[in-house]
C-alpha positions as CSV (number, residue, x, y, z in Angstrom):
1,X,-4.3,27.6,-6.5
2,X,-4.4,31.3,-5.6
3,X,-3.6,34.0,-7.8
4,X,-2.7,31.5,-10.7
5,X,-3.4,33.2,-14.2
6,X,-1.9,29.8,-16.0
7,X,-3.4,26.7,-15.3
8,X,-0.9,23.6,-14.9
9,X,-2.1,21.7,-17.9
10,X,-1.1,24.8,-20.4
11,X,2.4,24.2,-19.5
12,X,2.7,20.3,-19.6
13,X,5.7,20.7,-22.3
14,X,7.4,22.2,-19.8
15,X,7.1,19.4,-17.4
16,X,8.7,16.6,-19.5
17,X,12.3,17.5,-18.4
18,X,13.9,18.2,-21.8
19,X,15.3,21.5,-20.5
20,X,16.3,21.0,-16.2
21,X,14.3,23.2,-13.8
22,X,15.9,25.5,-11.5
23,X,14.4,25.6,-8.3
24,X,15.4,28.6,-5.6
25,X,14.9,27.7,-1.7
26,X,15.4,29.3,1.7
27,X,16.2,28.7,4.8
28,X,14.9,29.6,7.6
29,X,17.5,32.2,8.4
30,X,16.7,33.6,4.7
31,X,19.7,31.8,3.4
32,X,19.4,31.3,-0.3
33,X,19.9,28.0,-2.5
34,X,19.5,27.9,-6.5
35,X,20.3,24.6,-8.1
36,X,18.6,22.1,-11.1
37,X,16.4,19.8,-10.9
38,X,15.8,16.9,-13.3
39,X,12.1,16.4,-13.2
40,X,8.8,18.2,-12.4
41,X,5.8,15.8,-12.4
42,X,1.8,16.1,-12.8
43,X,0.2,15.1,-10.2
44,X,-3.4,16.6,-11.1
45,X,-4.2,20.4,-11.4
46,X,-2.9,21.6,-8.3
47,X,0.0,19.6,-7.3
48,X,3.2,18.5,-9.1
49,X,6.2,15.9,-7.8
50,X,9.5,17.0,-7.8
51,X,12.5,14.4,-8.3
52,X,14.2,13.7,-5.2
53,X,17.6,13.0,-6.2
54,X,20.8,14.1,-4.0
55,X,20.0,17.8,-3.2
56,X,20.7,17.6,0.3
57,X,20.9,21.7,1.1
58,X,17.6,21.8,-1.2
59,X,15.8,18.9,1.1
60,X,17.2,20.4,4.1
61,X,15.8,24.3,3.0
62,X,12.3,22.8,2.3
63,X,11.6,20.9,5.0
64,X,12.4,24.3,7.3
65,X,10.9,26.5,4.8
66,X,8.1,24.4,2.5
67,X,7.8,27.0,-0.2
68,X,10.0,27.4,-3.3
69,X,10.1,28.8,-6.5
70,X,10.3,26.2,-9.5
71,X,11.5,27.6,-13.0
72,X,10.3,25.7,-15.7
73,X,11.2,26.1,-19.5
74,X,8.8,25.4,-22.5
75,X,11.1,22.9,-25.2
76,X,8.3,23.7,-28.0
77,X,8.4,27.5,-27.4
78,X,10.9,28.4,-24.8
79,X,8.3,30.4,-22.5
80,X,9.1,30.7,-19.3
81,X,6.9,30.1,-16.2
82,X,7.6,30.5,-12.3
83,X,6.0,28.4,-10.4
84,X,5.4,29.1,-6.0
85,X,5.1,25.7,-4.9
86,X,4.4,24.2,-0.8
87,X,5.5,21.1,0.1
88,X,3.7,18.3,1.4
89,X,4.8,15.0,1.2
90,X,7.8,12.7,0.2
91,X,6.7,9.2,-1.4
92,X,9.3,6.6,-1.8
93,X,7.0,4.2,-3.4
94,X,3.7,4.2,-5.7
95,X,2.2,5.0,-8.6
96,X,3.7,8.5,-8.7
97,X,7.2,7.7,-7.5
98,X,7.1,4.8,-10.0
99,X,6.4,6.8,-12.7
100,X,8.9,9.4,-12.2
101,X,11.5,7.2,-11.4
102,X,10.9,5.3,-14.9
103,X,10.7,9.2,-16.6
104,X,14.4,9.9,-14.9
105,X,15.6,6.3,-15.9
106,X,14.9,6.8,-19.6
107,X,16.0,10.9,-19.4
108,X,19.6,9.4,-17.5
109,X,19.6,6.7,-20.6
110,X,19.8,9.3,-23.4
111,X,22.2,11.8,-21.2
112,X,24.2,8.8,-20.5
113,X,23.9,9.5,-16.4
114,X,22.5,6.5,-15.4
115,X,24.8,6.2,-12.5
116,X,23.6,9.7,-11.4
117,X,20.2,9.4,-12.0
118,X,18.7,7.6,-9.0
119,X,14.9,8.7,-7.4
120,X,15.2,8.8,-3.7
121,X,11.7,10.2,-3.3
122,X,9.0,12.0,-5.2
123,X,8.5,15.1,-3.2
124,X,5.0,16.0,-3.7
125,X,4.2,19.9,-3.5
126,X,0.4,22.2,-3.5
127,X,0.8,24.7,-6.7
128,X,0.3,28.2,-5.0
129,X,0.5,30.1,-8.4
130,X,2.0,30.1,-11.9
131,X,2.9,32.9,-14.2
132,X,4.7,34.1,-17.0
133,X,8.2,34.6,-16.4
């Protein structure tokens, strides 16, 4: 991770999906997209998952422009961290994609969404930096 002056593990509250994510793209022709995501996942200090669920405009900005900014929201203490992420790879099967997609099962259960709530892939991303926000 470059420039990071918070390490992943400091913020794993802020991982567990209690409060949604909002997560900013661009396209190639610099056209913005804001929207929420459900889940951010550890993968190990320098890479997180991101729930693949039905953000087609999202998908489509990422895959033409892999970086993205991920805002994620302490529960405990409500601090706020940006995080500059770079895609890398979608899994649609495995440890971490099993994992998440158990995470967003239970998290659909108790906001009564389980029709909604449906992993399509875990999109995994390299954690360029993280700071306050």
């Amino acid at each position: 991770m470059n420039g990071t002056s918070v390490k992943l593990e400091e913020i794993m509250p802020a991982l567990q999906g209690v409060i949604p994510t909002i997560v900013a793209t661009s396209s190639l022709d610099h056209t913005p997209n804001v929207t929420y995501i459900s889940q951010v996942y550890y993968v190990d200090e320098s890479h997180v998952a991101l729930s693949y669920q039905f953000f087609n405009k999202t998908i489509r900005n990422v895959r033409e422009n892999p970086i993205l900014v991920a805002i994620v929201t302490c529960p405990v203490h409500y601090d706020i961290y940006k995080l500059v992420l770079k895609y890398q790879e979608s899994q649609t099967s495995g440890e971490i994609f099993d994992n998440m997609s158990m995470q967003l099962d239970a998290l659909a259960i108790v906001q009564k969404k389980e029709a909604i709530f449906k992993l399509k892939a875990a999109d995994i991303y390299e954690v360029i930096s993280i700071e306050p926000a």
